[in-house]
N, CA, C and O atoms as a GROMACS GRO file, in nm:
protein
  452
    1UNK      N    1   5.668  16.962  -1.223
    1UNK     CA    2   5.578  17.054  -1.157
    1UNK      C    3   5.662  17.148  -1.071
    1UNK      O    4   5.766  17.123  -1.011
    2UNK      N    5   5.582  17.279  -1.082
    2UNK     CA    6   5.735  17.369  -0.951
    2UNK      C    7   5.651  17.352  -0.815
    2UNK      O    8   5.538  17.318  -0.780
    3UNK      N    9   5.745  17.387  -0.772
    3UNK     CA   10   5.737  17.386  -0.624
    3UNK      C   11   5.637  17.505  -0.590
    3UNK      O   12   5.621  17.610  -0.652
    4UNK      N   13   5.588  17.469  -0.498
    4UNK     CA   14   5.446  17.576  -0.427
    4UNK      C   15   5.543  17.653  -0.337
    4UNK      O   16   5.654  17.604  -0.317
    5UNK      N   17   5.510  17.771  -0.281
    5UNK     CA   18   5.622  17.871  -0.199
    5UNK      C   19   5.669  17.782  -0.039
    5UNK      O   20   5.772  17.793   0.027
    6UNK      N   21   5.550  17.698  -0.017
    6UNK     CA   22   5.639  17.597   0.111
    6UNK      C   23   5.683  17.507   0.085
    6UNK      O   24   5.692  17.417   0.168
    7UNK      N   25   5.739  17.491  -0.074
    7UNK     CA   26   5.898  17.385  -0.114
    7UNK      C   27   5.820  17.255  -0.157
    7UNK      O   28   5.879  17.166  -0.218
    8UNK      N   29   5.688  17.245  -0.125
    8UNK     CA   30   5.605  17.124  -0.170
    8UNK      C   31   5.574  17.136  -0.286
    8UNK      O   32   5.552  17.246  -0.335
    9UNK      N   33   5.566  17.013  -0.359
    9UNK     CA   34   5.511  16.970  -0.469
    9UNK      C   35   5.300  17.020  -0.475
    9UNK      O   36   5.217  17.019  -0.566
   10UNK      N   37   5.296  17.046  -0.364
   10UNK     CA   38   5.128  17.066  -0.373
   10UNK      C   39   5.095  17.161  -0.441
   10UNK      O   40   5.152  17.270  -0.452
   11UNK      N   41   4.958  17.106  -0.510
   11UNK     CA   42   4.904  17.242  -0.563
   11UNK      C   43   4.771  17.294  -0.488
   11UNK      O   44   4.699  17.235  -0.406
   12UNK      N   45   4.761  17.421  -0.541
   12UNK     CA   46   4.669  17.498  -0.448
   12UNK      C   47   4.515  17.473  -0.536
   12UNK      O   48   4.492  17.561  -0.619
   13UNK      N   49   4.434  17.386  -0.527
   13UNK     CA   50   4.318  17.409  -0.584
   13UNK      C   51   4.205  17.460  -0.580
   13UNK      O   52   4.148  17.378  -0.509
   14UNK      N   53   4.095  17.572  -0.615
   14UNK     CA   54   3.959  17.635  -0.532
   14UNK      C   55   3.870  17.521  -0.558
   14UNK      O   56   3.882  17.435  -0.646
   15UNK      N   57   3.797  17.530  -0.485
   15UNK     CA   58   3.712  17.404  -0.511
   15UNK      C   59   3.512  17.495  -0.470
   15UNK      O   60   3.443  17.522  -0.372
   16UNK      N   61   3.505  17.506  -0.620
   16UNK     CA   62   3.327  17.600  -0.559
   16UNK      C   63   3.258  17.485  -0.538
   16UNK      O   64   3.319  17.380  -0.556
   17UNK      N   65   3.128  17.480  -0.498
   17UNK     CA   66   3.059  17.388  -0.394
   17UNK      C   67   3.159  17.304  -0.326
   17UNK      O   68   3.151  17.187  -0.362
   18UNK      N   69   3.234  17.323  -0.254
   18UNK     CA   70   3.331  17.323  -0.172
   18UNK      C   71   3.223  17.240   0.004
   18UNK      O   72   3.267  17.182   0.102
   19UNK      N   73   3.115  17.268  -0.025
   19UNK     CA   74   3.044  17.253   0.089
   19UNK      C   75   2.896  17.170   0.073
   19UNK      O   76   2.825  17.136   0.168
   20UNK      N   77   2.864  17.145  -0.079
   20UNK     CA   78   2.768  17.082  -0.139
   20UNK      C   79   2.805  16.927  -0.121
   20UNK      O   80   2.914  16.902  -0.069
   21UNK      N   81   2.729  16.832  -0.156
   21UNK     CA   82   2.681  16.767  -0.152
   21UNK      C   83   2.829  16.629  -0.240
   21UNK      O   84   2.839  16.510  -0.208
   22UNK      N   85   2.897  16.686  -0.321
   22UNK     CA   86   2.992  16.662  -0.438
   22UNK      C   87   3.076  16.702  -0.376
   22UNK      O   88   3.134  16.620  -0.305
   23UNK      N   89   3.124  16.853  -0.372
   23UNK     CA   90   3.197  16.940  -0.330
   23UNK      C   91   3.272  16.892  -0.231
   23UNK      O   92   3.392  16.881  -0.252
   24UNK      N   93   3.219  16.854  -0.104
   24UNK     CA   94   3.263  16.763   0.003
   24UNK      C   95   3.335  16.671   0.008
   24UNK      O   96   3.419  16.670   0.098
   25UNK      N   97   3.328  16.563  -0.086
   25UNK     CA   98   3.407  16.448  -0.117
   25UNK      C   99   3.527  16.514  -0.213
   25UNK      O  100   3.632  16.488  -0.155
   26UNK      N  101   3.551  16.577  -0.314
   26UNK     CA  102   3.617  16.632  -0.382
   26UNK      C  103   3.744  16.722  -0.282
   26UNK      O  104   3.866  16.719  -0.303
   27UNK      N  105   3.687  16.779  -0.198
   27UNK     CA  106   3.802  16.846  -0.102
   27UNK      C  107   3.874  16.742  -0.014
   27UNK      O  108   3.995  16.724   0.003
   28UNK      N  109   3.739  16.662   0.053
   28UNK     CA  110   3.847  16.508   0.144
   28UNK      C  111   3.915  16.460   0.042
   28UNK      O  112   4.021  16.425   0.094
   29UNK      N  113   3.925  16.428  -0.106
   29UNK     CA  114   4.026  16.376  -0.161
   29UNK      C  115   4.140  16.457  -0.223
   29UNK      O  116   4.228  16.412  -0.296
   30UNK      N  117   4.126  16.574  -0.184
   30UNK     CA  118   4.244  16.625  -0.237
   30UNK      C  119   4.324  16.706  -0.124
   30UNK      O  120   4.409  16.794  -0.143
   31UNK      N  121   4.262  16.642   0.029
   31UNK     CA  122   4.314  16.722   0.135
   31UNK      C  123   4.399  16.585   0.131
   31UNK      O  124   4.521  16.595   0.146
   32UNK      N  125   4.333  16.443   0.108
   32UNK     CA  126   4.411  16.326   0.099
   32UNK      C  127   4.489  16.289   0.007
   32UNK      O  128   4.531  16.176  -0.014
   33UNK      N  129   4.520  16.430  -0.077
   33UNK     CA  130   4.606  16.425  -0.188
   33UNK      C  131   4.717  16.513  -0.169
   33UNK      O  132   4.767  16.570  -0.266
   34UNK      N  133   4.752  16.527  -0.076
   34UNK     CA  134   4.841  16.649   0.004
   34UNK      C  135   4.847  16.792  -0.054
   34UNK      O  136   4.939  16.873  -0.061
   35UNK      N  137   4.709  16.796  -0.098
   35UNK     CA  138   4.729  16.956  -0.182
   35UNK      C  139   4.622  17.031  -0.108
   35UNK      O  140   4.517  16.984  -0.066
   36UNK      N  141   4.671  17.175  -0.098
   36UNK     CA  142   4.640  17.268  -0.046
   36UNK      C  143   4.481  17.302  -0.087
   36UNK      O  144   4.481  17.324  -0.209
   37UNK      N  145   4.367  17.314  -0.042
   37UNK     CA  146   4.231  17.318  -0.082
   37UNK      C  147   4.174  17.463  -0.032
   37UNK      O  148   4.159  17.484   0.089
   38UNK      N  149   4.137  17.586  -0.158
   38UNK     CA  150   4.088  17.700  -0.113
   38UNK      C  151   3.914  17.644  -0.144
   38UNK      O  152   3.901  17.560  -0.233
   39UNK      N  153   3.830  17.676  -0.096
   39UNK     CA  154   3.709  17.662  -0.080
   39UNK      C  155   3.636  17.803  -0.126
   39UNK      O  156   3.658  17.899  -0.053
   40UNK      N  157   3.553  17.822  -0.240
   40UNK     CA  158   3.475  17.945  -0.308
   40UNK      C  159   3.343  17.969  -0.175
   40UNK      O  160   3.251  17.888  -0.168
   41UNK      N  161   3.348  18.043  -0.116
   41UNK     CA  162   3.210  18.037  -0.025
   41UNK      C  163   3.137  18.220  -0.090
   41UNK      O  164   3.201  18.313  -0.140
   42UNK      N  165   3.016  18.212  -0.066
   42UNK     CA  166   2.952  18.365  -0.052
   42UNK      C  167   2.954  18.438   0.087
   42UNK      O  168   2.942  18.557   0.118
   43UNK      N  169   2.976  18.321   0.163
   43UNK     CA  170   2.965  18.341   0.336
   43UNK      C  171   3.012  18.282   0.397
   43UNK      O  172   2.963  18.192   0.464
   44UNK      N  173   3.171  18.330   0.388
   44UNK     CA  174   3.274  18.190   0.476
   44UNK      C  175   3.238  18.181   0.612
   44UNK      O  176   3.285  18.087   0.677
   45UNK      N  177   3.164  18.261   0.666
   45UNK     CA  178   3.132  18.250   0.834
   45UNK      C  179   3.052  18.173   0.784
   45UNK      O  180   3.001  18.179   0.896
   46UNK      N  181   2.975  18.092   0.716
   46UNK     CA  182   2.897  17.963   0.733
   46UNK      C  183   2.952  17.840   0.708
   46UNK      O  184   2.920  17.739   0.770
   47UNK      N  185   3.035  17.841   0.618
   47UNK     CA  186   3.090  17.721   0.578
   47UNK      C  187   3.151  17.626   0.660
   47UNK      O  188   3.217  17.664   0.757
   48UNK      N  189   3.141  17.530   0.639
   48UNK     CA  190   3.203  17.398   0.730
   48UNK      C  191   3.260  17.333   0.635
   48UNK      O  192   3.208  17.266   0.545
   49UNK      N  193   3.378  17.356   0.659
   49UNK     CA  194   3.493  17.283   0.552
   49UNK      C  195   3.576  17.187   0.680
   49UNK      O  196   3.552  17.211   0.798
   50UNK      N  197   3.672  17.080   0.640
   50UNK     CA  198   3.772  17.032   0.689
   50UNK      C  199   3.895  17.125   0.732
   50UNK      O  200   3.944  17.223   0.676
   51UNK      N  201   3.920  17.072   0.831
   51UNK     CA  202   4.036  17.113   0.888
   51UNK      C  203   4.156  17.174   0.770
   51UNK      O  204   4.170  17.108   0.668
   52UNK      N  205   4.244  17.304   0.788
   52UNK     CA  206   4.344  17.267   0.663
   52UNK      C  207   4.268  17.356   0.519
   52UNK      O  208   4.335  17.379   0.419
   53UNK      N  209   4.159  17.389   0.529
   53UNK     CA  210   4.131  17.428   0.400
   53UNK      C  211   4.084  17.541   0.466
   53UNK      O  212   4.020  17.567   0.568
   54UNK      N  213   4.155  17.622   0.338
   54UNK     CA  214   4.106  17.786   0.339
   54UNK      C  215   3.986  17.810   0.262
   54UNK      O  216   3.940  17.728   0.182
   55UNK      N  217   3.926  17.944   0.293
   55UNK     CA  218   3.809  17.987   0.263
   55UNK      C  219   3.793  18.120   0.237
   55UNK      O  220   3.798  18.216   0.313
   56UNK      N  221   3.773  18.113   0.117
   56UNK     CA  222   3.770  18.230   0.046
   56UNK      C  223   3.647  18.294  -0.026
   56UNK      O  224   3.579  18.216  -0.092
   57UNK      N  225   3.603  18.437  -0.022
   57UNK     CA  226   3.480  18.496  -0.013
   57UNK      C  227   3.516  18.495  -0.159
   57UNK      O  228   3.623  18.496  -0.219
   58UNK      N  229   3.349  18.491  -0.207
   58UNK     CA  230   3.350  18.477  -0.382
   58UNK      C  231   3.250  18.435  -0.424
   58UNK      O  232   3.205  18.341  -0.359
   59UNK      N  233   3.170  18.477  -0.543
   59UNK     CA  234   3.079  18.422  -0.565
   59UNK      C  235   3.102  18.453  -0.752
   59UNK      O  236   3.140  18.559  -0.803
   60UNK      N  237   3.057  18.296  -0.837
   60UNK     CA  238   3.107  18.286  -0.932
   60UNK      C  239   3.054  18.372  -1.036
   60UNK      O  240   3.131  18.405  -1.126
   61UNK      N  241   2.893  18.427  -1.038
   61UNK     CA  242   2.815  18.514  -1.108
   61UNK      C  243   2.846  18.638  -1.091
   61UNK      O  244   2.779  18.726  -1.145
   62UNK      N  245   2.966  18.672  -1.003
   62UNK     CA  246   3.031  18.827  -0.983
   62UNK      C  247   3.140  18.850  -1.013
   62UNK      O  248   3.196  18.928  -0.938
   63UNK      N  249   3.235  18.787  -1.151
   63UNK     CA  250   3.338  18.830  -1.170
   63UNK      C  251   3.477  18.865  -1.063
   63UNK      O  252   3.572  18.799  -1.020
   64UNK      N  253   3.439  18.978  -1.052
   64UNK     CA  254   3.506  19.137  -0.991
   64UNK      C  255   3.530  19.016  -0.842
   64UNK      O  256   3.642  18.991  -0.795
   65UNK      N  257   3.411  18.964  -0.794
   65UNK     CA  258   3.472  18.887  -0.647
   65UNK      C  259   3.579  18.804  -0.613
   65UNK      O  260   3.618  18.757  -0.507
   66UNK      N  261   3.626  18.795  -0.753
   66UNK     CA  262   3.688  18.648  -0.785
   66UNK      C  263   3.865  18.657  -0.759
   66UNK      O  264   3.950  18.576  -0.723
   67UNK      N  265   3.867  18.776  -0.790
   67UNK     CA  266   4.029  18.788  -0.786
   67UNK      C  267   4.092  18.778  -0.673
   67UNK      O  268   4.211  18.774  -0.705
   68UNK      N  269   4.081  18.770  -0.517
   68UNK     CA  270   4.170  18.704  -0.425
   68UNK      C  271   4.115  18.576  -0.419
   68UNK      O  272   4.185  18.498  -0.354
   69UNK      N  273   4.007  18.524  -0.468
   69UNK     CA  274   4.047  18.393  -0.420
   69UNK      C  275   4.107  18.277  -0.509
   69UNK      O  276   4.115  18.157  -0.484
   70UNK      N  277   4.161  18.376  -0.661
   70UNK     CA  278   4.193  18.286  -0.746
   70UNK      C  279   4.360  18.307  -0.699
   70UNK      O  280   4.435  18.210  -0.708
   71UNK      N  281   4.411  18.443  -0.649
   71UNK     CA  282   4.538  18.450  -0.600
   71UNK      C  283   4.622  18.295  -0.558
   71UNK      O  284   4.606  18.239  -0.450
   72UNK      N  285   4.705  18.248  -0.660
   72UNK     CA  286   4.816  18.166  -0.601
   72UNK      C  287   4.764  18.002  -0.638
   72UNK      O  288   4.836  17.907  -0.608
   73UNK      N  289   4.653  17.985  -0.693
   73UNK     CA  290   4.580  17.859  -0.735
   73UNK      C  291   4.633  17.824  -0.854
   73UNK      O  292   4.655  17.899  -0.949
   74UNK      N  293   4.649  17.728  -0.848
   74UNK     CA  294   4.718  17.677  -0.957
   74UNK      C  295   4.616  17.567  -1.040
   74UNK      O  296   4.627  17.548  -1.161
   75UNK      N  297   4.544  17.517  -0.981
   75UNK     CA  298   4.422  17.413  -1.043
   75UNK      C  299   4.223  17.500  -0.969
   75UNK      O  300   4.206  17.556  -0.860
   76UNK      N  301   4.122  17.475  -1.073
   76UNK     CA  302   4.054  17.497  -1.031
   76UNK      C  303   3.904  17.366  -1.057
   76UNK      O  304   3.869  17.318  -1.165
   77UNK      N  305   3.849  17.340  -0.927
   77UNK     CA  306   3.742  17.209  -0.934
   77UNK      C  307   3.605  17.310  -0.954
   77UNK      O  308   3.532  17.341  -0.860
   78UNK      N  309   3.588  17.348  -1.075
   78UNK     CA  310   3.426  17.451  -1.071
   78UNK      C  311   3.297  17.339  -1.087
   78UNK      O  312   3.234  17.303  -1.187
   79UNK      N  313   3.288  17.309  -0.977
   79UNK     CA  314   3.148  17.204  -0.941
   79UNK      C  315   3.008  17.255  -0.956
   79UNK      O  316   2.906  17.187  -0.944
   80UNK      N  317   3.017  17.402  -0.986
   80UNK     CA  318   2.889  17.415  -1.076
   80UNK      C  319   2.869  17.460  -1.195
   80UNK      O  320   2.763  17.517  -1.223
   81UNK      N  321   2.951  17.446  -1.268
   81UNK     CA  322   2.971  17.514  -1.411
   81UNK      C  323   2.901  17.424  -1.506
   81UNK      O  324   2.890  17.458  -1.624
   82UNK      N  325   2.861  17.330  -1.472
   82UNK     CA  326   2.793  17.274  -1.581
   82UNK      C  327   2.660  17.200  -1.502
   82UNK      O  328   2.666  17.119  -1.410
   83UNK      N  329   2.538  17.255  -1.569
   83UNK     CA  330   2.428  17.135  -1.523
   83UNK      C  331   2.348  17.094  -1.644
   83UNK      O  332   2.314  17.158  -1.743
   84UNK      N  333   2.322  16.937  -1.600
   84UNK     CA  334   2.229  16.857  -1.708
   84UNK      C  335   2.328  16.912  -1.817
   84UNK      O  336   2.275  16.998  -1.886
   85UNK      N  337   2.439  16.888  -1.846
   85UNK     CA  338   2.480  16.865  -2.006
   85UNK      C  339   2.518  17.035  -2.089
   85UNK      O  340   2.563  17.046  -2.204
   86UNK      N  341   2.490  17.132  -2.008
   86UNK     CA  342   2.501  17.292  -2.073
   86UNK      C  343   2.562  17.363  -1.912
   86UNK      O  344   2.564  17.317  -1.798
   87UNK      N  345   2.604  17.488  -1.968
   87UNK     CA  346   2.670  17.613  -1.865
   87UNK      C  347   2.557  17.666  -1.789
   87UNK      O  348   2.479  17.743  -1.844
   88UNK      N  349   2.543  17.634  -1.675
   88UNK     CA  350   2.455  17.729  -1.572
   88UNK      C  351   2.471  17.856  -1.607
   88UNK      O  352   2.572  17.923  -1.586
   89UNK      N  353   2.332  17.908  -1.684
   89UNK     CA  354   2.365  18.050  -1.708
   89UNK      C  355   2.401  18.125  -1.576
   89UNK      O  356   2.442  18.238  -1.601
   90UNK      N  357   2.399  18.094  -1.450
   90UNK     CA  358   2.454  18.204  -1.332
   90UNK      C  359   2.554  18.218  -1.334
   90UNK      O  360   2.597  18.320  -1.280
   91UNK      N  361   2.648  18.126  -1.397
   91UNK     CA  362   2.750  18.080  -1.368
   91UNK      C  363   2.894  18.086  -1.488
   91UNK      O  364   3.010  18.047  -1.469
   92UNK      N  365   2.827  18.156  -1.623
   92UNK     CA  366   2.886  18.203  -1.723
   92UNK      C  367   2.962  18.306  -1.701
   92UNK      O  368   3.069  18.316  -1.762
   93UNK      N  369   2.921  18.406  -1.607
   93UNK     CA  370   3.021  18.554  -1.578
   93UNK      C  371   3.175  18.507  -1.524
   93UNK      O  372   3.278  18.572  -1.540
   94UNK      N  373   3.162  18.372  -1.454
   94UNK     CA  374   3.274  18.351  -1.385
   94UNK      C  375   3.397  18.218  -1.486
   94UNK      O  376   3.513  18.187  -1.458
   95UNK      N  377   3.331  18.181  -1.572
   95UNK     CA  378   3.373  18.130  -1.674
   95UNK      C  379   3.416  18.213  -1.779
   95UNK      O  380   3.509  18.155  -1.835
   96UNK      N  381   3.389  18.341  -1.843
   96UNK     CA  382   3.438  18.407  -1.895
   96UNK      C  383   3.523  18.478  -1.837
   96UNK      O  384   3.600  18.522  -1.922
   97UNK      N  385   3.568  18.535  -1.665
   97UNK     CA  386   3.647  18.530  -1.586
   97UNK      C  387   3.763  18.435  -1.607
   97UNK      O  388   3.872  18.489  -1.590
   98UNK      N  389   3.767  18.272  -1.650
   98UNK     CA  390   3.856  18.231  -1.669
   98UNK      C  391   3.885  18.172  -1.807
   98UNK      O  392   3.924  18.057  -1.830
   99UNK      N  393   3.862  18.260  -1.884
   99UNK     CA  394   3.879  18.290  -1.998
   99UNK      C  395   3.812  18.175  -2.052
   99UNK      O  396   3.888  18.112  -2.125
  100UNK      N  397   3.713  18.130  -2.044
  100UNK     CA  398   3.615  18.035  -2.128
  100UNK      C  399   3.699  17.894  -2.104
  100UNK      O  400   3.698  17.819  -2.201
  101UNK      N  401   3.742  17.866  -2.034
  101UNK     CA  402   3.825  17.754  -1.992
  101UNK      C  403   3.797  17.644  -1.898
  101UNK      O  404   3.826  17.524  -1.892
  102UNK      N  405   3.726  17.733  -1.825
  102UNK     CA  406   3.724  17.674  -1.641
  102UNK      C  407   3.623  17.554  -1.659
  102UNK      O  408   3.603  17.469  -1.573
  103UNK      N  409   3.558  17.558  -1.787
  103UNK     CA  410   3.448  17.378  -1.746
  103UNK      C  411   3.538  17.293  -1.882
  103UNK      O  412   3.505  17.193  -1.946
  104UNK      N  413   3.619  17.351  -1.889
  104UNK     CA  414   3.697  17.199  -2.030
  104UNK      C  415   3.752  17.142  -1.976
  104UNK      O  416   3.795  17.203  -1.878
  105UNK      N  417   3.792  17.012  -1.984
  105UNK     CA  418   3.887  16.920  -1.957
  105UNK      C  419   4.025  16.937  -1.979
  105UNK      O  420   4.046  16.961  -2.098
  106UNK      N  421   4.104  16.934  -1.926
  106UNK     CA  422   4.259  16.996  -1.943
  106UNK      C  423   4.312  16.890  -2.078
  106UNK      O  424   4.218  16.811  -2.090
  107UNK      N  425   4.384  16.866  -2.147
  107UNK     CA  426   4.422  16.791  -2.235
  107UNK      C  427   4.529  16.707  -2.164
  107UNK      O  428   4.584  16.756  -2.066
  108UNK      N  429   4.563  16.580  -2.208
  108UNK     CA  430   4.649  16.465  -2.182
  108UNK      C  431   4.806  16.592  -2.125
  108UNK      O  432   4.864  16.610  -2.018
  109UNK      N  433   4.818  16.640  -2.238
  109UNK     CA  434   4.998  16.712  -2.190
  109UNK      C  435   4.947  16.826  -2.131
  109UNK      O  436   5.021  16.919  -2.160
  110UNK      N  437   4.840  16.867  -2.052
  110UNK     CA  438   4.814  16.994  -1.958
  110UNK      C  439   4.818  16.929  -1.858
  110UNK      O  440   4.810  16.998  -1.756
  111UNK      N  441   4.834  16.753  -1.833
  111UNK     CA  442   4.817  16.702  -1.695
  111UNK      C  443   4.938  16.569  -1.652
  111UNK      O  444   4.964  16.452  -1.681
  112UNK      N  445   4.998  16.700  -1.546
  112UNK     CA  446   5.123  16.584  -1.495
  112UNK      C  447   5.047  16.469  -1.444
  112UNK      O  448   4.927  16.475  -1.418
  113UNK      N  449   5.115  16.369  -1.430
  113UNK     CA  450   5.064  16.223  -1.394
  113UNK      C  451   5.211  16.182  -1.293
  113UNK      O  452   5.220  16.072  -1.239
   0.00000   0.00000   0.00000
């Protein structure tokens, strides 16, 4: 894995519902995973995230919003890209944003261990 620009092994992950219900537990374990946690908000002046995690304006049904907060991320947790079993149609603009990728499972050799 390379090194992140402060010499750490961490990676930078966004994490959307970052503040939901899921979302929440998903950031405490990867703030307890020593990796850097950007948080997708529509209204970072509301959000209540943990200490340590950045927050970044964005909303996934707007494309065009998406590009600073994907800046420098190296993993992404899209916690609403899929409901009941299919693609949240709101939520398709920002999946074709990451090139039809962002709700698959990475494959065995896409994931250091």
């Amino acid at each position: 894995m390379a090194l992140s620009d402060d010499g750490t092994n961490a990676m930078t992950i966004l994490v959307t519902g970052a503040t939901g219900n899921v979302g929440r537990h998903v950031v405490e374990e990867l703030l307890g995973g020593g990796h850097k946690v950007r948080a997708l908000t529509r209204d970072p002046a509301r959000a209540l995230v943990p200490a340590g995690v950045e927050v970044a304006a964005g909303d996934l049904a707007v494309p065009d919003s998406l590009a600073s907060a994907l800046e420098g991320v190296t993993a992404m947790h899209p916690d609403h890209l899929r409901r009941r079993g299919r693609r949240s149609a709101a939520h398709r603009p920002a999946d074709r944003a990451a090139g039809g990728q962002s709700g698959r499972p990475a494959g065995d050799d896409a994931v250091e261990r």
